[in-house]
N, CA, C and O atoms as a GROMACS GRO file, in nm:
protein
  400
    1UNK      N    1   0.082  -0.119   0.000
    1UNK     CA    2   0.000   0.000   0.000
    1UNK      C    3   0.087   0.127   0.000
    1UNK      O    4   0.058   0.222  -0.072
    2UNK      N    5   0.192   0.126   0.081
    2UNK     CA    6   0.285   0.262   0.048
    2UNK      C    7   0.363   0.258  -0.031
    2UNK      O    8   0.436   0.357  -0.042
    3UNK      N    9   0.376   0.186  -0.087
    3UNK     CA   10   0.447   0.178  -0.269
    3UNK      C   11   0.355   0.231  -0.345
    3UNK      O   12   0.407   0.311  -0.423
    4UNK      N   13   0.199   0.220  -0.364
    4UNK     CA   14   0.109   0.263  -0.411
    4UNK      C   15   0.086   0.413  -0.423
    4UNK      O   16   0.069   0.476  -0.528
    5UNK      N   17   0.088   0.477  -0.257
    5UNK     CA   18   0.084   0.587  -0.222
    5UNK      C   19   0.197   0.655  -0.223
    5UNK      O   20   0.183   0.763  -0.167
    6UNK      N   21   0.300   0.638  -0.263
    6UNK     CA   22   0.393   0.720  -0.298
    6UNK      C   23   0.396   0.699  -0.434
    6UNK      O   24   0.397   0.800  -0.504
    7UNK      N   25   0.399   0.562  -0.503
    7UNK     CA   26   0.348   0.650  -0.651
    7UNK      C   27   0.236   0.758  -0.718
    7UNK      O   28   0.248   0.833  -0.815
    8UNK      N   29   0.155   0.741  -0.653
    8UNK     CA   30   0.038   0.884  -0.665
    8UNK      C   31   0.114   0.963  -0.596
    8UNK      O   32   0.202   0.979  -0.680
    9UNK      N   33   0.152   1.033  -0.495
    9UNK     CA   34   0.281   1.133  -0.490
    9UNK      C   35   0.376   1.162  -0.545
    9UNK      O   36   0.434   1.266  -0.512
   10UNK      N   37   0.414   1.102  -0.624
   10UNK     CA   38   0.531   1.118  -0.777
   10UNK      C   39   0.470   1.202  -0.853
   10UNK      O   40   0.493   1.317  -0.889
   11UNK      N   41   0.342   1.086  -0.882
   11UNK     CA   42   0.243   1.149  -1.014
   11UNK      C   43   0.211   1.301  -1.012
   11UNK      O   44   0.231   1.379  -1.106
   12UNK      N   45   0.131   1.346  -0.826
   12UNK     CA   46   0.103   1.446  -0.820
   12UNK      C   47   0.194   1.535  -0.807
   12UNK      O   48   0.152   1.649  -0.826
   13UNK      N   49   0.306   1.527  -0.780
   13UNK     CA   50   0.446   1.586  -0.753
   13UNK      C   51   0.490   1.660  -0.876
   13UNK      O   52   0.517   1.779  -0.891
   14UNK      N   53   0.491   1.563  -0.959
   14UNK     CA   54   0.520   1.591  -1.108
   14UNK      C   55   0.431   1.658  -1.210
   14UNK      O   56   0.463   1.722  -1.311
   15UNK      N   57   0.346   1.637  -1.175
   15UNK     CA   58   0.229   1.678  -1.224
   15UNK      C   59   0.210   1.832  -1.199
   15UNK      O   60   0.237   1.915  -1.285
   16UNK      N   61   0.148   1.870  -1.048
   16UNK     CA   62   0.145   1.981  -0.993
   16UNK      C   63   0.263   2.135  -1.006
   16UNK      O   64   0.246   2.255  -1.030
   17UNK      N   65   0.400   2.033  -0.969
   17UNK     CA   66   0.494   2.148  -0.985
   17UNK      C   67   0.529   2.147  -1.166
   17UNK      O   68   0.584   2.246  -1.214
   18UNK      N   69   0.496   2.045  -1.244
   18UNK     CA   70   0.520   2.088  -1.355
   18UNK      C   71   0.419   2.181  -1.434
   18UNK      O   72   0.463   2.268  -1.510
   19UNK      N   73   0.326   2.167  -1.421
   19UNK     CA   74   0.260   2.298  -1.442
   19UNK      C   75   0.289   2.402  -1.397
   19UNK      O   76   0.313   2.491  -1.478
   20UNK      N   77   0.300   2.437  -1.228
   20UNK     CA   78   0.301   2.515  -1.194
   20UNK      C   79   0.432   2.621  -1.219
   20UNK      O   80   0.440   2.743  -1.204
   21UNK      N   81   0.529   2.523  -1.262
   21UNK     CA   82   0.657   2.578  -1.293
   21UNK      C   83   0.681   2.621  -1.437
   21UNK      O   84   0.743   2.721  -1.471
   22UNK      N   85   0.629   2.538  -1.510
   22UNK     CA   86   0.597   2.556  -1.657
   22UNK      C   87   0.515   2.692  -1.695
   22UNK      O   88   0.541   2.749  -1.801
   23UNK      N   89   0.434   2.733  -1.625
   23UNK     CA   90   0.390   2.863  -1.655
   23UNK      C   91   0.454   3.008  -1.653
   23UNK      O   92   0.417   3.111  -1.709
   24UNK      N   93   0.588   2.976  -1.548
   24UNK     CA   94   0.670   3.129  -1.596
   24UNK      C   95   0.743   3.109  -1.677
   24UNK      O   96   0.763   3.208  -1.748
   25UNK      N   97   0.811   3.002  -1.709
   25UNK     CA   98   0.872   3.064  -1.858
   25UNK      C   99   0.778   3.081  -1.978
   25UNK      O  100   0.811   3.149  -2.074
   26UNK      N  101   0.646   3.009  -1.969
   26UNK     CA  102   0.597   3.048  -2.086
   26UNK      C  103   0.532   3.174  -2.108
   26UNK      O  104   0.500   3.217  -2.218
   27UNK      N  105   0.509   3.241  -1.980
   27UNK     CA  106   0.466   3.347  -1.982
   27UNK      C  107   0.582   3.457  -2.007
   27UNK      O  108   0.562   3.542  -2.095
   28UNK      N  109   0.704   3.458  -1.930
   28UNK     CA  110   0.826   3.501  -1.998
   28UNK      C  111   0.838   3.488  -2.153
   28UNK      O  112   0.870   3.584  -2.222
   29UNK      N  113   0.810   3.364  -2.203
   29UNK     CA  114   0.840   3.351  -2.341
   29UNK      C  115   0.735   3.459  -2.427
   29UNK      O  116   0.768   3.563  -2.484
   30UNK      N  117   0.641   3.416  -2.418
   30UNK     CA  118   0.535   3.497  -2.448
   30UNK      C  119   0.528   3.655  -2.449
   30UNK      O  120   0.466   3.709  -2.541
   31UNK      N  121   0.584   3.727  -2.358
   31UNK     CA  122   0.605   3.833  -2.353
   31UNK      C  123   0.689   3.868  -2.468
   31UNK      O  124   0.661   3.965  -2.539
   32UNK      N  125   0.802   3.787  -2.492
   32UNK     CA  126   0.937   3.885  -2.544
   32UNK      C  127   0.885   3.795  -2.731
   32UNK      O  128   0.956   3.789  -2.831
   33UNK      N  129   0.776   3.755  -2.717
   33UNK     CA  130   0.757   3.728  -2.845
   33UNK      C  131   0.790   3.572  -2.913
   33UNK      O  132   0.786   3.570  -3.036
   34UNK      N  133   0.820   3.451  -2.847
   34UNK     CA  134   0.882   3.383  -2.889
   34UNK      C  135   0.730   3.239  -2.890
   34UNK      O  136   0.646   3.220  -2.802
   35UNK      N  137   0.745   3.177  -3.000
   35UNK     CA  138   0.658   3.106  -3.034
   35UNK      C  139   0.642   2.996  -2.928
   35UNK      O  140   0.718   2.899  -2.925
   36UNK      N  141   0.543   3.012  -2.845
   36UNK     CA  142   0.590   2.886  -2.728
   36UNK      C  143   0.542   2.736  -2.756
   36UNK      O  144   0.595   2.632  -2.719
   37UNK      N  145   0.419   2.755  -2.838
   37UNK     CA  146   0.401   2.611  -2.898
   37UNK      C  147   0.477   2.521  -2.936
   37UNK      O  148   0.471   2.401  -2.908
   38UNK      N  149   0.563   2.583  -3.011
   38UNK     CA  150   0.654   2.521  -3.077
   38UNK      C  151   0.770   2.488  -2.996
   38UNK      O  152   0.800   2.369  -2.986
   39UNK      N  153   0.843   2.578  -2.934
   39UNK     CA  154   0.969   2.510  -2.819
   39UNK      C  155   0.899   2.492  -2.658
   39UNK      O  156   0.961   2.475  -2.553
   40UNK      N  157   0.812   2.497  -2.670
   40UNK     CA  158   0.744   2.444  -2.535
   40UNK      C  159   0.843   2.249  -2.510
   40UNK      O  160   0.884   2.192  -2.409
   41UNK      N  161   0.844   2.227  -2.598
   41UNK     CA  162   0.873   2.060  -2.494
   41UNK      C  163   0.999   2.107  -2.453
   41UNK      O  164   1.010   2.094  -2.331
   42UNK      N  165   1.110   2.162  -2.511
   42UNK     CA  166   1.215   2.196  -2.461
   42UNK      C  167   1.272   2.294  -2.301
   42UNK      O  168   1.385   2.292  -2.253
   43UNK      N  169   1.149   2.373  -2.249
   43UNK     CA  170   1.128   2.414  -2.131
   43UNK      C  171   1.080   2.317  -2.058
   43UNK      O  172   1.125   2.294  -1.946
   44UNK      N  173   0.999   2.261  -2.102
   44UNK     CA  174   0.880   2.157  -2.021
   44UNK      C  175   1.052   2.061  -1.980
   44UNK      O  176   1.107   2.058  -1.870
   45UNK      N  177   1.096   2.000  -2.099
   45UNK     CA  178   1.164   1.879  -2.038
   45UNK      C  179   1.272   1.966  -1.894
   45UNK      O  180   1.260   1.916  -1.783
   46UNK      N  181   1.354   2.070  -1.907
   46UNK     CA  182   1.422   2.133  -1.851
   46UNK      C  183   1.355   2.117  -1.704
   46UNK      O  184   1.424   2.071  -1.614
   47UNK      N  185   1.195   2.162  -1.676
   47UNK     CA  186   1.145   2.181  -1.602
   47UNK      C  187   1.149   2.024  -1.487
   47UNK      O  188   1.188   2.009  -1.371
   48UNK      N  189   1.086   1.925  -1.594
   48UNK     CA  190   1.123   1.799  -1.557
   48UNK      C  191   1.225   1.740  -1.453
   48UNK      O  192   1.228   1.689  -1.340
   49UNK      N  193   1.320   1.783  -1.577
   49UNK     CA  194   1.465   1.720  -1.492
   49UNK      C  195   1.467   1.786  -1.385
   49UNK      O  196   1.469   1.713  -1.286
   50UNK      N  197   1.466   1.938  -1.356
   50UNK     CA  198   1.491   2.000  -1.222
   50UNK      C  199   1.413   1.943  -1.121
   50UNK      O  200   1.458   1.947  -1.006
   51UNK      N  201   1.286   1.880  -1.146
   51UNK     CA  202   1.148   1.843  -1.067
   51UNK      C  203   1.251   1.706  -1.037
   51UNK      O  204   1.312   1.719  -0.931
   52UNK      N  205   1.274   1.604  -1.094
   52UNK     CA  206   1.362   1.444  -1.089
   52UNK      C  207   1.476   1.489  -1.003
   52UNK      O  208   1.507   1.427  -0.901
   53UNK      N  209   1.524   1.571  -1.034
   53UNK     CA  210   1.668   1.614  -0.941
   53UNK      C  211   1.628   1.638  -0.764
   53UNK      O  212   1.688   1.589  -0.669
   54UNK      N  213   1.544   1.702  -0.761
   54UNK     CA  214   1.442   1.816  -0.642
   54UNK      C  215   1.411   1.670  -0.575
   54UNK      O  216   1.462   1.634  -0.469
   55UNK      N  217   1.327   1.596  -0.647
   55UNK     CA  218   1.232   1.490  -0.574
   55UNK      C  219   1.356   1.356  -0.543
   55UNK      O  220   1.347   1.275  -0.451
   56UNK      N  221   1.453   1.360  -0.632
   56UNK     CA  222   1.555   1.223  -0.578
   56UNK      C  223   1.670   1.282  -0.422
   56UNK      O  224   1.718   1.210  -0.334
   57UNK      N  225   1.678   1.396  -0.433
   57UNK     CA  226   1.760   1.456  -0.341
   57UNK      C  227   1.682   1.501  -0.251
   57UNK      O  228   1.737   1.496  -0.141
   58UNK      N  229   1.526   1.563  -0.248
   58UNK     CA  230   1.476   1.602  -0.099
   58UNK      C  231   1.367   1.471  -0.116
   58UNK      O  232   1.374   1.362  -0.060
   59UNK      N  233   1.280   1.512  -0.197
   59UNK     CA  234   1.162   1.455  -0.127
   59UNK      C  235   1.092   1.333  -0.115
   59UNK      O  236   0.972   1.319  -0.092
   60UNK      N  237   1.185   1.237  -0.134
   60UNK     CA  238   1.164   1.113  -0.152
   60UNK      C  239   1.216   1.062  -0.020
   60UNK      O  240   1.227   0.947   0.023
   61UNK      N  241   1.239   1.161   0.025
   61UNK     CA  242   1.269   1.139   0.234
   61UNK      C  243   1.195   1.112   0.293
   61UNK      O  244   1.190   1.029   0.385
   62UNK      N  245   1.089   1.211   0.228
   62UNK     CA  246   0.989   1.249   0.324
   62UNK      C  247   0.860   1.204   0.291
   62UNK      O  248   0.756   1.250   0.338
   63UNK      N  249   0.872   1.075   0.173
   63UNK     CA  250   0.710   1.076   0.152
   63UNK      C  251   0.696   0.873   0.261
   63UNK      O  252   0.736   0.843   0.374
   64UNK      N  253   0.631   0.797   0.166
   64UNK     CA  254   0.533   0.676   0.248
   64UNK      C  255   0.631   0.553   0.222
   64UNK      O  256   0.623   0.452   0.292
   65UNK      N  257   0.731   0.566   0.112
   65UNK     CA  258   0.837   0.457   0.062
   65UNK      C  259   0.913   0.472   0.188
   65UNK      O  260   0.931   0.581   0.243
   66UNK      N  261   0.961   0.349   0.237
   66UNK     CA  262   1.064   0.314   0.338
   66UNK      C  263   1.177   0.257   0.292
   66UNK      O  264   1.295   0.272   0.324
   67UNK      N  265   1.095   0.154   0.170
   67UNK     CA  266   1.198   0.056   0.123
   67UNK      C  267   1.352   0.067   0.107
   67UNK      O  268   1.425   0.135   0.180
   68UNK      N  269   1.397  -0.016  -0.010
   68UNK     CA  270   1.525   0.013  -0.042
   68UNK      C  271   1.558   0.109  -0.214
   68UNK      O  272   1.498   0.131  -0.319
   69UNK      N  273   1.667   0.133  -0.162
   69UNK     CA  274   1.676   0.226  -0.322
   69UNK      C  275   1.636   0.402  -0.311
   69UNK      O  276   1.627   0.487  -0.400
   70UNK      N  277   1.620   0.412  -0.177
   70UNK     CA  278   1.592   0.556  -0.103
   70UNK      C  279   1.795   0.631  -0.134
   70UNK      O  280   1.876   0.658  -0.046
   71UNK      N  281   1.806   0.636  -0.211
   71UNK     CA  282   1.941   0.715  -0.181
   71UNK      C  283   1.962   0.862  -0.273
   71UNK      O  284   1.892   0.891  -0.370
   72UNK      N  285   2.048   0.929  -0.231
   72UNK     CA  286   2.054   1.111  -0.340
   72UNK      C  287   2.112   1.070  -0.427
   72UNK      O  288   2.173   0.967  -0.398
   73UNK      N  289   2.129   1.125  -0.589
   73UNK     CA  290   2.186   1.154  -0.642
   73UNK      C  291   2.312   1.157  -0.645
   73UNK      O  292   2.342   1.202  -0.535
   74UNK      N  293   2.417   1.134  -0.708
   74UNK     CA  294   2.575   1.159  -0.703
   74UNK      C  295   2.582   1.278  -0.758
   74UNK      O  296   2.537   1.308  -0.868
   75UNK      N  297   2.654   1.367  -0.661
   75UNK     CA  298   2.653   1.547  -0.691
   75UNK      C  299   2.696   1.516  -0.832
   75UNK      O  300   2.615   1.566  -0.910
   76UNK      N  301   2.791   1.454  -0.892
   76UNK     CA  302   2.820   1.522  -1.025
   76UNK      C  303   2.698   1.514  -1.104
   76UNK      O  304   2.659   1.608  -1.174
   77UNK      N  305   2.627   1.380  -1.094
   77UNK     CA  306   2.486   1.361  -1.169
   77UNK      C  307   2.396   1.467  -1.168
   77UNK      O  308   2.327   1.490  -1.268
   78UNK      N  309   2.385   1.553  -1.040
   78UNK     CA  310   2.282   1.609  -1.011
   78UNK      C  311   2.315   1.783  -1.057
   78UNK      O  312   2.235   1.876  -1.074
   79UNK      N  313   2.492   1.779  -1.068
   79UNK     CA  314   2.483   1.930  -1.103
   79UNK      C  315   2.508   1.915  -1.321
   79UNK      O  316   2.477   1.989  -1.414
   80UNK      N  317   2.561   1.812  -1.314
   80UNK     CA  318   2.515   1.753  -1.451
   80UNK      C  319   2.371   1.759  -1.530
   80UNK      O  320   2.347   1.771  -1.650
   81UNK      N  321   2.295   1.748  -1.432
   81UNK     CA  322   2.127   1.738  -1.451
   81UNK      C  323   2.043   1.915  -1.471
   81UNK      O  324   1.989   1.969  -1.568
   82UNK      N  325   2.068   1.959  -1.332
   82UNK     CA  326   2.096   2.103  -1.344
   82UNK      C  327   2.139   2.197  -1.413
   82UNK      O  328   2.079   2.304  -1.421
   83UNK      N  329   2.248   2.172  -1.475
   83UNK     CA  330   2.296   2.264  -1.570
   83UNK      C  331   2.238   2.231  -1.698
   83UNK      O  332   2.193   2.324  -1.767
   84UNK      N  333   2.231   2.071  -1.754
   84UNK     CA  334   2.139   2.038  -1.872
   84UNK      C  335   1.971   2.099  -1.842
   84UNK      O  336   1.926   2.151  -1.943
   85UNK      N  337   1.899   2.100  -1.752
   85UNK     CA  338   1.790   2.158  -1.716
   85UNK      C  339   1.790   2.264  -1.774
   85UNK      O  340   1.732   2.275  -1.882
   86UNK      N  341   1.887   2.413  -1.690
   86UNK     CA  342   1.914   2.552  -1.730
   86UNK      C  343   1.953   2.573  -1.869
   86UNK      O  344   1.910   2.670  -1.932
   87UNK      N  345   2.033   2.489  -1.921
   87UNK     CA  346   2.064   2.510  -2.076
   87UNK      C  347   1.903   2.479  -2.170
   87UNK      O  348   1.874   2.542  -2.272
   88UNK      N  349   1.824   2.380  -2.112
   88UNK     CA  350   1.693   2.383  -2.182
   88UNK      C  351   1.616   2.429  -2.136
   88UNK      O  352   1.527   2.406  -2.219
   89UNK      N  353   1.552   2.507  -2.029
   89UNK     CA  354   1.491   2.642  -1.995
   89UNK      C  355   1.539   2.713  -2.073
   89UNK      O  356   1.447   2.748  -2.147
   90UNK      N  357   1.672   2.778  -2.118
   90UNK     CA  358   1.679   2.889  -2.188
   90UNK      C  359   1.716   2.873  -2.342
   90UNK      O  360   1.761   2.966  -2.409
   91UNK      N  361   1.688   2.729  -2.396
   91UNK     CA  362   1.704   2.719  -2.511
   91UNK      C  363   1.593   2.779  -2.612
   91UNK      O  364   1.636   2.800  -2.725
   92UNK      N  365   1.486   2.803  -2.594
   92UNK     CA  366   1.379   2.897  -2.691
   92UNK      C  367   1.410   3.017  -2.732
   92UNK      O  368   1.379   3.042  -2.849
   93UNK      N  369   1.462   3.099  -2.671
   93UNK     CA  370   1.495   3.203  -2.724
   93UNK      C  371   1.624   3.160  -2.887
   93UNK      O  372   1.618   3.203  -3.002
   94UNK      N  373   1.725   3.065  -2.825
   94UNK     CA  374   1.786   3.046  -2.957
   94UNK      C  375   1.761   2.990  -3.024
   94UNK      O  376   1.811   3.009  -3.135
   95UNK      N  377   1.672   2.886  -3.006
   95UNK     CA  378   1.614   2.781  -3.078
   95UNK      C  379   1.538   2.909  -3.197
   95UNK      O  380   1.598   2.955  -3.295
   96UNK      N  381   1.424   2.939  -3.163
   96UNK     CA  382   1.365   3.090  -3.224
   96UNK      C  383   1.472   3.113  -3.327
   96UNK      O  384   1.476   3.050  -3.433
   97UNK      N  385   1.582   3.230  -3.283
   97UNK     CA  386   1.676   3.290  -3.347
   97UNK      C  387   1.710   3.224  -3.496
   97UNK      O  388   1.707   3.258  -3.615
   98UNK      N  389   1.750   3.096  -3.407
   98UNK     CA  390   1.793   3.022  -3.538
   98UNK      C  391   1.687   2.954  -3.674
   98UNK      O  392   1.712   2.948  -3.795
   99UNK      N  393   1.567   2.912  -3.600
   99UNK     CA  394   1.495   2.873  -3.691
   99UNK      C  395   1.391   2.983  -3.767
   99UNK      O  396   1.323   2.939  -3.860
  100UNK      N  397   1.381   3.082  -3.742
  100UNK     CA  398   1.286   3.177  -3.752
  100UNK      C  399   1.401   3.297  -3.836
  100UNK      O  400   1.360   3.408  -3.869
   0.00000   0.00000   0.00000
């Protein structure tokens, strides 16, 4: 049962902050003119990974899983992850440039 309930906490985890996070850059994007339909998966995934990084290093502490396989990230993985994240958050604007 808490294998269960912490997968619906993933889901909603992922779910919730990816929207919720997904809406300022597109609203950023949007402002300065940049087609978001179109490079939207490329923020979205960025958004992702930061959410996978966030949830393997804090919050998988703190949810209903006890089991095994509870461990952080290896910093290089995670600032590896991070920086690929930030490079695709801010890839629309060049993505744009170049194809447009």
């Amino acid at each position: 049962m808490r294998v269960l309930l912490e997968l619906i906490r993933i889901i909603f985890i992922f779910a919730f902050l990816g929207v919720l996070l997904g809406i300022i850059p597109h609203s950023i994007y949007l402002l300065i003119g940049i087609n978001t339909e179109k490079y939207a998966w490329s923020y979205m995934l960025g958004i992702f990974i930061l959410i996978f990084v966030l949830y393997r290093n804090k919050l998988q502490f703190s949810g209903w899983y006890k089991g095994k396989g509870r461990e952080k990230l290896p910093k290089a993985l995670s600032k590896t992850l991070t920086i690929s994240a930030i490079i695709l958050l801010l890839s629309p604007p060049m993505l744009h440039l170049f194809f447009n």
